[in-house]
C-alpha positions as CSV (number, residue, x, y, z in Angstrom):
1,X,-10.9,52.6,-3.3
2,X,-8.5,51.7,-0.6
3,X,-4.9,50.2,-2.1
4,X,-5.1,46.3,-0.3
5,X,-1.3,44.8,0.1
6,X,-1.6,40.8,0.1
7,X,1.5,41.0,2.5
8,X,0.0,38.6,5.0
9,X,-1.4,36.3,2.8
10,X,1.4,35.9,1.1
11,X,3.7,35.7,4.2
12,X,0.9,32.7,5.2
13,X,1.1,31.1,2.4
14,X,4.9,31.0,2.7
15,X,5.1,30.0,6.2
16,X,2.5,27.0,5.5
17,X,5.0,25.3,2.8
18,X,8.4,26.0,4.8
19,X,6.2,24.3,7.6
20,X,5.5,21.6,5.4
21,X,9.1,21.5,4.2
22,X,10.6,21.1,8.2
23,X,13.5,18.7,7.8
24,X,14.1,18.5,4.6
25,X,17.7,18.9,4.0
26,X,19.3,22.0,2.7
27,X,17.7,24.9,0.9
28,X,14.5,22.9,0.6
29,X,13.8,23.5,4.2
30,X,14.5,27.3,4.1
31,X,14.0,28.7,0.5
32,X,10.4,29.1,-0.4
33,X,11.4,28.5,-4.0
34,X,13.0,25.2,-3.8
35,X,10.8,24.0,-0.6
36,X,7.7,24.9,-2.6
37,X,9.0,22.2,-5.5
38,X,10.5,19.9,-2.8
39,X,6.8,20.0,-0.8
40,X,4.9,19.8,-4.1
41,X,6.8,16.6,-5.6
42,X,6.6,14.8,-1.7
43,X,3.0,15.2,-2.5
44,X,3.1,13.7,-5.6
45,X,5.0,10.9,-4.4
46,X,2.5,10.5,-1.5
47,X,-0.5,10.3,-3.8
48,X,1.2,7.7,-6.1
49,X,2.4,5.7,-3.1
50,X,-1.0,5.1,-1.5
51,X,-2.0,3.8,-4.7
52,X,1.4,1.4,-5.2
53,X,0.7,0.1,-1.2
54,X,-2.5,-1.5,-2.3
55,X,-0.3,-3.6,-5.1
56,X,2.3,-4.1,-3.0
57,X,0.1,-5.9,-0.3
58,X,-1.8,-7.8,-2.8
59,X,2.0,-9.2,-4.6
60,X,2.5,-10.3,-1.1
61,X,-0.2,-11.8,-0.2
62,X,-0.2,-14.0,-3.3
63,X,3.4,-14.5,-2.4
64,X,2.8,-16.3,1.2
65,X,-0.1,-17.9,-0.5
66,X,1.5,-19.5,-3.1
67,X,4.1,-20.6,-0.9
68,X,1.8,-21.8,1.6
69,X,0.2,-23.8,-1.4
70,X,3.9,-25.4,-2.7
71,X,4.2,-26.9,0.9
72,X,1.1,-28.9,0.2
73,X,2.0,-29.9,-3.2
74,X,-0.4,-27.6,-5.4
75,X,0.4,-24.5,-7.3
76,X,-1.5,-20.3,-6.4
77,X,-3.6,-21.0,-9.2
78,X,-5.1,-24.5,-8.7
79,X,-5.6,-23.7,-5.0
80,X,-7.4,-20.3,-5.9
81,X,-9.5,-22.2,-8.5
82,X,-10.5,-24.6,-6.1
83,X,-11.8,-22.6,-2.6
84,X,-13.6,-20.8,-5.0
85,X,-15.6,-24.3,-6.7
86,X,-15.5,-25.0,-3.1
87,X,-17.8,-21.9,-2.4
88,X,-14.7,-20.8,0.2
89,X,-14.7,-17.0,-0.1
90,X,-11.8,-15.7,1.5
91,X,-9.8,-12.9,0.7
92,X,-6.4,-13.0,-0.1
93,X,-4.9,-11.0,3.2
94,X,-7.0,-13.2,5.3
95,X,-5.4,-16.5,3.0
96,X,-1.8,-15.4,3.6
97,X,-2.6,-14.8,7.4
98,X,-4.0,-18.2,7.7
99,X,-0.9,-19.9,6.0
100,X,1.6,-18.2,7.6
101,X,0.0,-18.4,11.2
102,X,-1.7,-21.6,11.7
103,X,-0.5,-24.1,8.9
104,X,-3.0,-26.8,9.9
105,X,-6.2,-24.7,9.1
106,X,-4.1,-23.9,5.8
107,X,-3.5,-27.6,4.8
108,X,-7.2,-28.3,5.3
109,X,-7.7,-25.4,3.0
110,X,-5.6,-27.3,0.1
111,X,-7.5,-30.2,0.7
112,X,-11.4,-29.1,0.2
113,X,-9.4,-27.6,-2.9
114,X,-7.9,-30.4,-3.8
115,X,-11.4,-32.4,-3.8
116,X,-13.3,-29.3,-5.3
117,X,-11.0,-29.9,-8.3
């Protein structure tokens, strides 16, 4: 049987890390030993980070709305409870849109809460 050398592929495989290692600072850009860890933990980072935006977002959201809710004299909670006795199913980013860009809409909002209550 012909004797198969895994040059290439292995040359490939190196190339594709350092590629995905372009910028990083140091050795971490050049050696494939250290980019490969550097490249491997930025992934791990990455995955954990899309998970952590969708918390993010939401601990915001519930931030604006809350405020939004203080303005008009009621507390996250109550208002929540309310819109949704009031059959008013809005999400949350939609909620913290509406209080921060059109307060009026928002303060009509607090009041069918208010009266749902």
């Amino acid at each position: 049987m012909a004797r198969v050398k895994g040059a290439l592929a292995t040359r490939k495989r190196r190339n594709k890390t350092l590629k995905l290692a372009k910028g990083y600072w140091g050795g971490k850009s050049r050696l494939f030993k250290t980019a490969k860890e550097a490249v491997w933990k930025s992934g791990q980072y990455a995955y954990i980070s899309r998970r952590l935006k969708k918390r993010d977002f939401r601990r915001l959201w519930i931030a604006r709305i809350s405020a939004g809710c203080k303005l008009n004299g009621m507390n996250y909670s109550t208002f929540m409870g309310g819109l949704k006795k009031a059959d008013i199913a809005l999400n949350r980013k939609m909620l913290s849109e509406i209080a921060i860009n059109d307060p009026a809409a928002f303060t009509s909002l607090c009041e069918k809460a208010k009266a749902a209550m």
